[in-house]
Structure formats: structure tokens, C-alpha cells
C-alpha positions as semicolon CSV with decimal commas, in nm:
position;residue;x (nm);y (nm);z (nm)
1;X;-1,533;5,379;-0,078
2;X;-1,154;5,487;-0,170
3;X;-0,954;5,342;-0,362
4;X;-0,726;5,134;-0,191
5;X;-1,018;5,011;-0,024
6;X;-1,148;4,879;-0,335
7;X;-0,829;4,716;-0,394
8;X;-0,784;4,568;-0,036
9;X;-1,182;4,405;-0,092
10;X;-1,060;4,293;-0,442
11;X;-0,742;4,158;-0,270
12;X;-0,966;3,935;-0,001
13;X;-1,140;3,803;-0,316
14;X;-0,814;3,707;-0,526
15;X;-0,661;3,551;-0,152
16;X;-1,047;3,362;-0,108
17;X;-0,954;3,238;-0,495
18;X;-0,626;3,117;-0,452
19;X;-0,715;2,939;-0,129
20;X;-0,962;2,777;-0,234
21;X;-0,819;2,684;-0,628
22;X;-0,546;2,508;-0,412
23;X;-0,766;2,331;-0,273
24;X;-0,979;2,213;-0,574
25;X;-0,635;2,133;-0,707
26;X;-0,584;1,937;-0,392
27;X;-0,917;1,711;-0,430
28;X;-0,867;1,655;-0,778
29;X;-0,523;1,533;-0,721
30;X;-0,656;1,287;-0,472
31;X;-0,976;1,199;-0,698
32;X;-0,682;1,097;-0,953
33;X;-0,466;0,944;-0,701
34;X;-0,500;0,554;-0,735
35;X;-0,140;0,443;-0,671
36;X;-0,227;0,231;-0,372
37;X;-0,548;0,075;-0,547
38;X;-0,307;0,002;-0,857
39;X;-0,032;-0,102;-0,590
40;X;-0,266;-0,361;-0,503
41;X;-0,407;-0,510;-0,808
42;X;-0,049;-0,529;-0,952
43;X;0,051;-0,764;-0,614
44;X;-0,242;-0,980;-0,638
45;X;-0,186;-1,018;-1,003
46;X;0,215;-1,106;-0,933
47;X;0,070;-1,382;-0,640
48;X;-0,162;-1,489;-0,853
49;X;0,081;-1,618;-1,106
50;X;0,332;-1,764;-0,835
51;X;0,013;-1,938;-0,724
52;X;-0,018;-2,076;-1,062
53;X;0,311;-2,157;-1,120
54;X;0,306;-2,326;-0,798
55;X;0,009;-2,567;-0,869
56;X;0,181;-2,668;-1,197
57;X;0,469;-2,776;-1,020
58;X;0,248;-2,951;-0,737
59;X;0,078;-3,135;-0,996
60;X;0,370;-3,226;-1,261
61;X;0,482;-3,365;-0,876
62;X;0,214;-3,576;-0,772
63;X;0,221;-3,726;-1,134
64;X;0,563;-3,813;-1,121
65;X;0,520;-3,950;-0,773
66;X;0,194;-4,088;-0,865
67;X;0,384;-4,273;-1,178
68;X;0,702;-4,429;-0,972
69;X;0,456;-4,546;-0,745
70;X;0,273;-4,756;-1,016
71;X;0,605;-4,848;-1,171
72;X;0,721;-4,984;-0,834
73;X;0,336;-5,207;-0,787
74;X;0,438;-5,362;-1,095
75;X;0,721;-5,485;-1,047
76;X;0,631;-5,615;-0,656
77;X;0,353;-5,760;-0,870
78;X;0,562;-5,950;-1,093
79;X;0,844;-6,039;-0,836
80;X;0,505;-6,193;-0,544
81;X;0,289;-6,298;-0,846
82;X;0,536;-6,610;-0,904
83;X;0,470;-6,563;-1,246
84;X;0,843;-6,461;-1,317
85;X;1,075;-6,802;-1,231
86;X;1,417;-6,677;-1,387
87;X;1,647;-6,606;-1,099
88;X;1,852;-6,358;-1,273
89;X;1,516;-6,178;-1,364
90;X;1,405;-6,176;-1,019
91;X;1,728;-6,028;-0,924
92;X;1,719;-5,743;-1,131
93;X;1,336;-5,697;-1,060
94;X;1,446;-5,630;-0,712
95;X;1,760;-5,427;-0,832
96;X;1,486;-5,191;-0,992
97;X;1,236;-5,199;-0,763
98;X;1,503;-5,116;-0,508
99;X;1,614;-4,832;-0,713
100;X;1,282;-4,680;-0,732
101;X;1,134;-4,683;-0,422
102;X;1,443;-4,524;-0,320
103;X;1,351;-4,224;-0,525
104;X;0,997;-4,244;-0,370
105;X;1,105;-4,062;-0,034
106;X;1,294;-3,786;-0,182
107;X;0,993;-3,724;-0,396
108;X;0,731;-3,770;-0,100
109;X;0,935;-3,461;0,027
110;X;0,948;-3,236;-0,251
111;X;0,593;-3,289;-0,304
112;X;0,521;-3,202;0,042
113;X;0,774;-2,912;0,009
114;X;0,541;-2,806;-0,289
115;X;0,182;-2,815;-0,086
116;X;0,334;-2,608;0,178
117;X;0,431;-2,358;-0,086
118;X;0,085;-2,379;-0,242
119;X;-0,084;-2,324;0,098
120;X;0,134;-2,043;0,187
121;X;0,048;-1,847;-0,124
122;X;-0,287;-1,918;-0,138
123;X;-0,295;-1,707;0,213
124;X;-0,128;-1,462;0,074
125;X;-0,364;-1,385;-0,218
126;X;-0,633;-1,412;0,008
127;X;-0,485;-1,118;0,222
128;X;-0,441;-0,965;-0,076
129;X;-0,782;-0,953;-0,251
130;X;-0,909;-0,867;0,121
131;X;-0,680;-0,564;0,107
132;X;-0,791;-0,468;-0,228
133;X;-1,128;-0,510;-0,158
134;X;-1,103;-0,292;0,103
135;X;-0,923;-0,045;-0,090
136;X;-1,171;-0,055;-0,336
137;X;-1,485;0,001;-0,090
138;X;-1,293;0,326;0,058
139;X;-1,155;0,425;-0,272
140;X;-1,550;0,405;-0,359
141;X;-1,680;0,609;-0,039
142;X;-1,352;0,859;-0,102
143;X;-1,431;0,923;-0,446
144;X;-1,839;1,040;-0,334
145;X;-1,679;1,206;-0,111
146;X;-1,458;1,428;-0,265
147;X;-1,668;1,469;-0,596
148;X;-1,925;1,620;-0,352
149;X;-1,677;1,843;-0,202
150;X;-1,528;1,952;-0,559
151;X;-1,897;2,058;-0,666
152;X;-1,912;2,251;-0,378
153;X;-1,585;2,438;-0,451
154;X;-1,633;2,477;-0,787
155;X;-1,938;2,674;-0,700
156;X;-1,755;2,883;-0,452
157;X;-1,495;2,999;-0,745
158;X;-1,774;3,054;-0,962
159;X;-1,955;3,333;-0,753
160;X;-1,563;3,451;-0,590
161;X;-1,485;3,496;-0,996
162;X;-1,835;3,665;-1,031
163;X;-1,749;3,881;-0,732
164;X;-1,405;3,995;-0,832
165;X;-1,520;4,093;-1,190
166;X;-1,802;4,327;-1,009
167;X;-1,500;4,473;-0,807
168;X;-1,250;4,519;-1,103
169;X;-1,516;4,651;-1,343
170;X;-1,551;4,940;-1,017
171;X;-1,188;5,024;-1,003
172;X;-0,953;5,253;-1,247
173;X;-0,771;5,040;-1,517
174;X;-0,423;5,211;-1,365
175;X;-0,476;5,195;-1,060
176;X;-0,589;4,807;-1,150
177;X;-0,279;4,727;-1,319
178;X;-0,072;4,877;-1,058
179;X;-0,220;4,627;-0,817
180;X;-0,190;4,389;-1,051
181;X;0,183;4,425;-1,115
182;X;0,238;4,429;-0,743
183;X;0,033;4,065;-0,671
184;X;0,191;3,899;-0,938
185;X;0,596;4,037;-0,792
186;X;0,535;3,991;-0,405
187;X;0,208;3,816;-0,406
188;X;0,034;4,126;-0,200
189;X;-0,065;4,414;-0,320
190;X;-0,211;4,572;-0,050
191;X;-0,127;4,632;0,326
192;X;-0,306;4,801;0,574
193;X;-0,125;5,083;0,786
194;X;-0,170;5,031;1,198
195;X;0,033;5,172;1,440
196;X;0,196;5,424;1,203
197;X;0,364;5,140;1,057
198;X;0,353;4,926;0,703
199;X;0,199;4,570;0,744
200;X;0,385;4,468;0,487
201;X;0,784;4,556;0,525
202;X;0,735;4,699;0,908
203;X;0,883;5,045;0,881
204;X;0,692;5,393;0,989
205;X;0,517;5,544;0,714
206;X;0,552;5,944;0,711
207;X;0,248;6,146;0,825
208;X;0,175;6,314;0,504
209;X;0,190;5,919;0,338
210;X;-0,061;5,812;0,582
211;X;-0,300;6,078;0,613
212;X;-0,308;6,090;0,257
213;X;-0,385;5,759;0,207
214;X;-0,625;5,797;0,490
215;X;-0,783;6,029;0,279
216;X;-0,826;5,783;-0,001
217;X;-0,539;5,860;-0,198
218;X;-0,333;5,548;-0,374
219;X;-0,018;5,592;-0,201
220;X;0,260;5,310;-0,233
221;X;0,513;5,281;0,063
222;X;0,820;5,444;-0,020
223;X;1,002;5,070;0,099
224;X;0,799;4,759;-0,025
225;X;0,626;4,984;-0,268
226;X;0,275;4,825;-0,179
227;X;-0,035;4,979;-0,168
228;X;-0,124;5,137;0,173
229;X;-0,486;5,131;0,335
230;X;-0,587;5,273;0,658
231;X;-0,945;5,148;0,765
């Protein structure tokens, strides 16, 4: 096997690397990736307090109503009871009881105003926590998923690393470090020769470049500078 054979076979296994380290990085970006579970929680959490906020004021409303109510049987009580005989009290008994079941409409309204409020929220959180509990079940089934798939690419890097160290332990430490120097300035090293012509910057190599590098001599192109292989 020549050289810049070697070095095209170690170049597969650094290319088989990289693909598939961007792709572990991939999966373990997603296995961290919880913005739309935490999107979730954090809205149910936000409806959850209107919700609560909401009750209060449904309640402190039916009290109040509840109260003026009471307030007004009392004084219908004492004004149809006969027990009260002044005329001037009667008078202002119906002044006040007037007064207050005028108030009772306004607050019939706002307390209706309130349960529809109530009611609408209440659907909202129950969307909600449906949605989250959906996101939750395929955040669940994603995250088996992809730990599966990690395992299984973590053991492809292990015996690609094995692999290239078998390679690189077979080829000359210059010749390495040329190749190398050349992957980590263009990102390929080596490029095959077909048609006469450099795979890598497209121009003719000479005859004497390409025959000797057919002949399994490290020859660079005199344009790109990469390593040349001819199969």
C-alpha cells in the first residue's frame, strides 16, 4: 500500500469521525433541548395563578353580593314586620333599602363578569396541562430514543478512533504531519487524481506529478498543495 493511499484510508476514517461526532453533538443537543417542555410548564404555572387570582376575586364577589343581599332582607324585614311604627324611620328604611338594592344589579353583573372569567381560564389550563402532558409523554419516548441512538454512536467513534490509531501508527510521522497540517488549513488533505486532473482545485497535474504519485510517491499539487492519489 503507498503512501498516499494510507493517507486517503486515514482520511475516510477522520471524514467517518467528523460525520458522525456532528452528529452525536446533534443528539445530545436535542437530549438537552427542553425549551418547549419548560415553555410549557412556565404557561401553566402563569394560568395557574390568573386562575387563582381569579377565584379570589369571584369569591370576595359573591361575599359582597352575598352580604348586600342580607343587609337588604333586613331591612324589608323590619319595614313588612310592622314592628317599626315611626314614619320618618320607615322612610329612611326605604331610602336605604332603595339604595342598596340598587347596588345589587351592578354587582349581579360583575359577579357574573367574574364566573365567565373563571370558566374561561379554567379551559385554558386544561389545554395547557393536556399540552404538557403530551409534551412530556414524547419528550419521554424522544429521550429513549435518542439515548439509544447516542450509545450506538458512541460505539461507532470508539472503533473509527481505534481504526485511525492502527492507520497513523502505519504511516511516517512527516508524512503524518504533513497531512495533518493540510486537514486542519483546507479541511482535505487528500485528493484523488482522475482524468489527469486534481479533485481538489481542478487543474491538470503534469505527467511526471502523476505518474510519480502513481508510483506511490507523496506528491503535493503544485496549486492547492494537497496530497495527490491515483487508485
Amino acid at each position: 500500500m503507498s503512501l498516499a493511499e494510507q493517507l486517503y484510508k486515514l482520511q475516510q476514517v477522520d471524514l467517518e469521525l467528523q460525520r458522525n461526532q456532528q452528529e452525536l453533538n446533534e443528539v445530545e443537543n436535542r437530549l438537552s433541548d427542553d425549551k418547549a417542555l419548560v415553555a410549557a410548564e412556565s404557561k401553566l404555572a402563569a394560568q395557574k395563578e390568573q386562575l387563582e387570582d381569579a377565584r379570589k376575586k369571584q369569591k370576595n364577589a359573591e361575599w359582597e353580593l352575598g352580604d348586600l343581599q342580607e343587609k337588604v332582607r333586613q331591612i324589608d324585614s323590619k319595614l313588612y314586620s310592622g314592628a317599626t311604627k315611626d314614619p320618618k324611620e320607615l322612610v329612611n328604611l326605604e331610602k336605604e333599602a332603595k339604595s342598596l338594592k340598587s347596588q345589587i344589579r351592578p354587582k349581579e353583573d360583575a359577579l357574573l363578569g367574574l364566573m365567565s372569567q373563571v370558566e374561561e381560564i379554567e379551559a385554558k389550563v386544561k389545554t395547557t396541562t393536556e399540552e404538557l402532558e403530551r409534551l412530556k409523554r414524547e419528550w419521554g419516548q424522544g429521550q429513549e430514543t435518542l439515548g439509544q441512538r447516542k450509545g450506538e454512536i458512541e460505539a461507532v467513534l470508539a472503533k473509527l478512533r481505534e481504526d485511525r490509531n492502527r492507520l497513523a501508527q502505519q504511516i511516517d510521522s512527516e508524512a503524518l504531519n504533513t497531512y495533518e497540517r493540510l486537514r486542519l488549513t483546507s479541511g482535505q488533505a487528500v485528493v484523488k487524481v482522475e482524468r489527469g486532473k486534481c479533485q481538489g482545485c481542478h487543474i491538470t497535474v503534469p505527467t511526471s506529478q502523476w505518474q510519480k504519485a502513481k508510483a506511490g510517491d507523496l506528491i503535493q499539487c503544485t496549486s492547492c498543495s494537497k496530497i495527490l492519489y491515483l487508485e
